[in-house]
MDAnalysis code that builds the backbone (N, CA, C; Angstrom):
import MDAnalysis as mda
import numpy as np

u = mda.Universe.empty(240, n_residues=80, atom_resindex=np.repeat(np.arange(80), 3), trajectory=True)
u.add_TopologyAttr("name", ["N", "CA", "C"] * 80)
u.add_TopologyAttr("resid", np.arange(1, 81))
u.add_TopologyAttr("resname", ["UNK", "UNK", "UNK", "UNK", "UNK", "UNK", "UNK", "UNK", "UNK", "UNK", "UNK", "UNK", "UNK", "UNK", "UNK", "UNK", "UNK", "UNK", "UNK", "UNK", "UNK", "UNK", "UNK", "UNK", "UNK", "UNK", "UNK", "UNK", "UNK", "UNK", "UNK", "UNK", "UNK", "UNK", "UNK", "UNK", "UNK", "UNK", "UNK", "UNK", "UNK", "UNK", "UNK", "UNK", "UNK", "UNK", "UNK", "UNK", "UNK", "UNK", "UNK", "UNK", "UNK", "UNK", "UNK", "UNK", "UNK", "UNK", "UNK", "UNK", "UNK", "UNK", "UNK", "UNK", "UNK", "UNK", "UNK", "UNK", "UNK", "UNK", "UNK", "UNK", "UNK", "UNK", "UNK", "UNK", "UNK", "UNK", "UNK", "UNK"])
u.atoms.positions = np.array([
    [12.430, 195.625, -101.149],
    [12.333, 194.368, -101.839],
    [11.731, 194.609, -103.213],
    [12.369, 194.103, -104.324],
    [12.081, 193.904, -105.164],
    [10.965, 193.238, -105.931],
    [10.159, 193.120, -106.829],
    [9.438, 192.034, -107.454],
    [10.563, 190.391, -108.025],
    [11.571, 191.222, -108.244],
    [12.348, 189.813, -108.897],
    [12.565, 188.779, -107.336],
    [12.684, 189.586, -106.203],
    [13.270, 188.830, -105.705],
    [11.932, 187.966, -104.794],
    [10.747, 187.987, -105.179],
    [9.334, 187.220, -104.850],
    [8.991, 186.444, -106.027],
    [8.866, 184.942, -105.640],
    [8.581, 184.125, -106.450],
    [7.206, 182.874, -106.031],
    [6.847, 182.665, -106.908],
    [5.922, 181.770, -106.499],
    [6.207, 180.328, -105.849],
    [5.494, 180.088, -104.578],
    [5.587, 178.785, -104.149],
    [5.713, 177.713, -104.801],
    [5.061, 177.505, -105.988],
    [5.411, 176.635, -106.632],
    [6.962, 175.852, -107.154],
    [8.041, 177.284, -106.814],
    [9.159, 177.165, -107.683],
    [10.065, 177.004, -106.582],
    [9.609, 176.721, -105.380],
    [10.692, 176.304, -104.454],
    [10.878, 175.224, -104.266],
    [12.213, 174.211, -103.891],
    [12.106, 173.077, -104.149],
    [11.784, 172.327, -102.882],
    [12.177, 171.254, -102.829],
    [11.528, 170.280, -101.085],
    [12.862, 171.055, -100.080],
    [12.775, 170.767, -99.386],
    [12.907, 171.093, -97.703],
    [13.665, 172.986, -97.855],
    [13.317, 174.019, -99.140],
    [13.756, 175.260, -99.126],
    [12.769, 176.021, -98.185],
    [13.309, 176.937, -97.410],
    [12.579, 177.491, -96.251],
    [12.707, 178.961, -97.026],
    [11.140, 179.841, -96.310],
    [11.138, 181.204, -96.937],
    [9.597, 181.904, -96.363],
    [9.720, 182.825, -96.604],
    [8.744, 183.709, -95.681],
    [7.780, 184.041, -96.870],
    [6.722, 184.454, -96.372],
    [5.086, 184.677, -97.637],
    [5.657, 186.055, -97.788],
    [5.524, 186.813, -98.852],
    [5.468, 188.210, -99.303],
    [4.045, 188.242, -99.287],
    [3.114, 187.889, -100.244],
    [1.940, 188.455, -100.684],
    [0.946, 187.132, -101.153],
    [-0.040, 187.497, -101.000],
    [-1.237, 186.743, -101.075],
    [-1.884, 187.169, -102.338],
    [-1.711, 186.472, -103.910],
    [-2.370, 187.437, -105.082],
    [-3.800, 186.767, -105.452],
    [-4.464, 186.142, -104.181],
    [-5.522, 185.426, -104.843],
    [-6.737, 186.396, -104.589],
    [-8.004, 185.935, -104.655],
    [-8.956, 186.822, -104.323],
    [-9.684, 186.861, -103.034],
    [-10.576, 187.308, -102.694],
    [-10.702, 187.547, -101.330],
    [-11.451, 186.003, -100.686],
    [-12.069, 185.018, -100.842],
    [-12.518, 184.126, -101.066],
    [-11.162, 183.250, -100.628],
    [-10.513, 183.550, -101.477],
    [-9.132, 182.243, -101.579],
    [-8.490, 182.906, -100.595],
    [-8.076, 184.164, -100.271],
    [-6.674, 184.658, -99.495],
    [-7.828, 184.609, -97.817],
    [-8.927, 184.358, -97.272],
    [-9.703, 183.944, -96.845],
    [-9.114, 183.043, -96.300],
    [-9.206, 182.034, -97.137],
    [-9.104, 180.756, -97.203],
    [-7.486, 180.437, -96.637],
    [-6.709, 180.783, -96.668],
    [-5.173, 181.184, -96.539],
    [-5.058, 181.386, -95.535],
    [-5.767, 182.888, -95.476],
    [-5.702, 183.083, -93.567],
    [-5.806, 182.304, -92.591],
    [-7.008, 181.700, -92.751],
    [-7.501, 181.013, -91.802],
    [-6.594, 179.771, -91.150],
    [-5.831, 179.487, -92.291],
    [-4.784, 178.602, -92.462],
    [-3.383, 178.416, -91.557],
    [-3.365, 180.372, -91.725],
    [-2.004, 180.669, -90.929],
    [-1.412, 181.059, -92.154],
    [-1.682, 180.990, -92.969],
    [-0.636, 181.706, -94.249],
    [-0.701, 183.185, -94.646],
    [-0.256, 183.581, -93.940],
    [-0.465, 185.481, -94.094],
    [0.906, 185.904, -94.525],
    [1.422, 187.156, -95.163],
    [2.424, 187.911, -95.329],
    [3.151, 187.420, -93.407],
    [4.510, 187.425, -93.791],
    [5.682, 186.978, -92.813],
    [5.629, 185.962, -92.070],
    [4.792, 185.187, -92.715],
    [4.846, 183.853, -92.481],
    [6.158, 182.831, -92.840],
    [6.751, 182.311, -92.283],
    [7.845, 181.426, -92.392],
    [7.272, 179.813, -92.389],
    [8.038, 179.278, -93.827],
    [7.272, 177.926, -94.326],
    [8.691, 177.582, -94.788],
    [8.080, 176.162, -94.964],
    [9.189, 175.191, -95.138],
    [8.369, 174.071, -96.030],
    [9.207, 173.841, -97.485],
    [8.340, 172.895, -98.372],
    [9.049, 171.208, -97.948],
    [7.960, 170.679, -97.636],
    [8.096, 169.616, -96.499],
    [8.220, 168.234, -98.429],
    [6.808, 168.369, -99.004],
    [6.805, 167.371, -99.993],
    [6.366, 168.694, -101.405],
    [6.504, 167.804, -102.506],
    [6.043, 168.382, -103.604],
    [6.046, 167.570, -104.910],
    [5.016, 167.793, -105.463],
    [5.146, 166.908, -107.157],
    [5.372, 167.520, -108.261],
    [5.453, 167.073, -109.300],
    [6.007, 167.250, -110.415],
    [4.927, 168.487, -111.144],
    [5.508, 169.463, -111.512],
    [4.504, 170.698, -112.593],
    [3.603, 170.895, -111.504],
    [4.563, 171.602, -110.019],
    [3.409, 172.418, -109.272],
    [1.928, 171.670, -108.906],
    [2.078, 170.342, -108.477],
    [0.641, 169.480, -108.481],
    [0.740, 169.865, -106.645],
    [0.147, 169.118, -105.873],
    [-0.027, 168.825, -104.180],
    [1.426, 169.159, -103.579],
    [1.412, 170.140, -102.650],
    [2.626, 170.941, -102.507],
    [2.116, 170.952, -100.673],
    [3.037, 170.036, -99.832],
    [2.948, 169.772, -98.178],
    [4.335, 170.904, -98.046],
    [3.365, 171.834, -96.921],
    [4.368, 172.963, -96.291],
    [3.585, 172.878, -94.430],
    [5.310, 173.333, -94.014],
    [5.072, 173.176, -92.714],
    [4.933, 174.816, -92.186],
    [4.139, 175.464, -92.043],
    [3.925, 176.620, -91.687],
    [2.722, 176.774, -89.872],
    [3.629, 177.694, -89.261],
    [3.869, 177.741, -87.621],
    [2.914, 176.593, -86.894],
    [4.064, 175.649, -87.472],
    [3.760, 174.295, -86.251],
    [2.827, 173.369, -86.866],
    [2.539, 173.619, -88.193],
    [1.309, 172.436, -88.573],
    [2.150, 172.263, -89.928],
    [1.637, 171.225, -90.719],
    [1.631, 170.460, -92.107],
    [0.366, 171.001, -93.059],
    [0.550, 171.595, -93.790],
    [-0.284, 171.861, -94.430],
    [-0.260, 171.592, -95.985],
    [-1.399, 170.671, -96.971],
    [-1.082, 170.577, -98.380],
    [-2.198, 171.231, -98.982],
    [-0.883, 172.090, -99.862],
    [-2.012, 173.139, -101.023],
    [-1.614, 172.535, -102.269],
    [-2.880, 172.817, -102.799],
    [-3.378, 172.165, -104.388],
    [-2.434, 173.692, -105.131],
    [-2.574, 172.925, -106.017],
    [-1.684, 174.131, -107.582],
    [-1.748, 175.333, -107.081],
    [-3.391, 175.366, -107.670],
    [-4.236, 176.815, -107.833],
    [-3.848, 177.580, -106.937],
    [-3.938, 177.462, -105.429],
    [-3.368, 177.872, -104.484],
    [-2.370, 178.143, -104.189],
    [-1.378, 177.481, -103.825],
    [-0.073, 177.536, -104.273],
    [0.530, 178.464, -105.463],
    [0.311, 178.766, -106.291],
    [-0.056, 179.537, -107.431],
    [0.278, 181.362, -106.608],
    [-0.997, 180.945, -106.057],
    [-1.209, 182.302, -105.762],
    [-0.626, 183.620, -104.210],
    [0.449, 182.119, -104.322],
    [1.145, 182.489, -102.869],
    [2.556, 182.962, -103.129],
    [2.913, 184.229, -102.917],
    [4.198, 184.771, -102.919],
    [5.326, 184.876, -102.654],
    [6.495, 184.022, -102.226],
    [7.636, 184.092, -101.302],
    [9.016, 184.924, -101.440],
    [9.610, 184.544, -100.469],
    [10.736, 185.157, -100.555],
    [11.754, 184.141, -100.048],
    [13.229, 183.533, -100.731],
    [13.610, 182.301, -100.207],
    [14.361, 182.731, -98.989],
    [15.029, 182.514, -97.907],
    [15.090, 182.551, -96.779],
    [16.893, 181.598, -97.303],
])
């Protein structure tokens, strides 16, 4: 796998499904992720989303989950 072909969560649109590549936040935030269920080969599905990457609802294994920008930001995918 390529770098071109990993893009940020932010840039997927509503109901596009795709698996986590990489976690580029810091240990604090990717922490924070884990705990979540959002790890590398994770399979998500962007449920809602707003305009310029704002509150971004993803359904990842079996729950609803909404990440702010920053976060989101820092989450890696691959589209599915």
């Amino acid at each position: 796998m390529t770098k071109e072909d990993t893009i940020s969560l932010c840039k997927l649109e509503k109901n596009q499904l795709a698996v986590i590549v990489a976690i580029t936040a810091g240990d604090k935030s990717a922490k924070r992720l884990a705990d979540m269920g959002l790890t590398p080969n994770t399979h998500i599905q962007i449920l809602r989303k707003t305009l310029f990457c704002g509150p971004i609802e993803i359904k990842a294994r079996e729950s609803n989950l909404i990440l702010g920008k920053g976060l989101a930001k820092k989450i890696l995918v691959k589209k599915l």
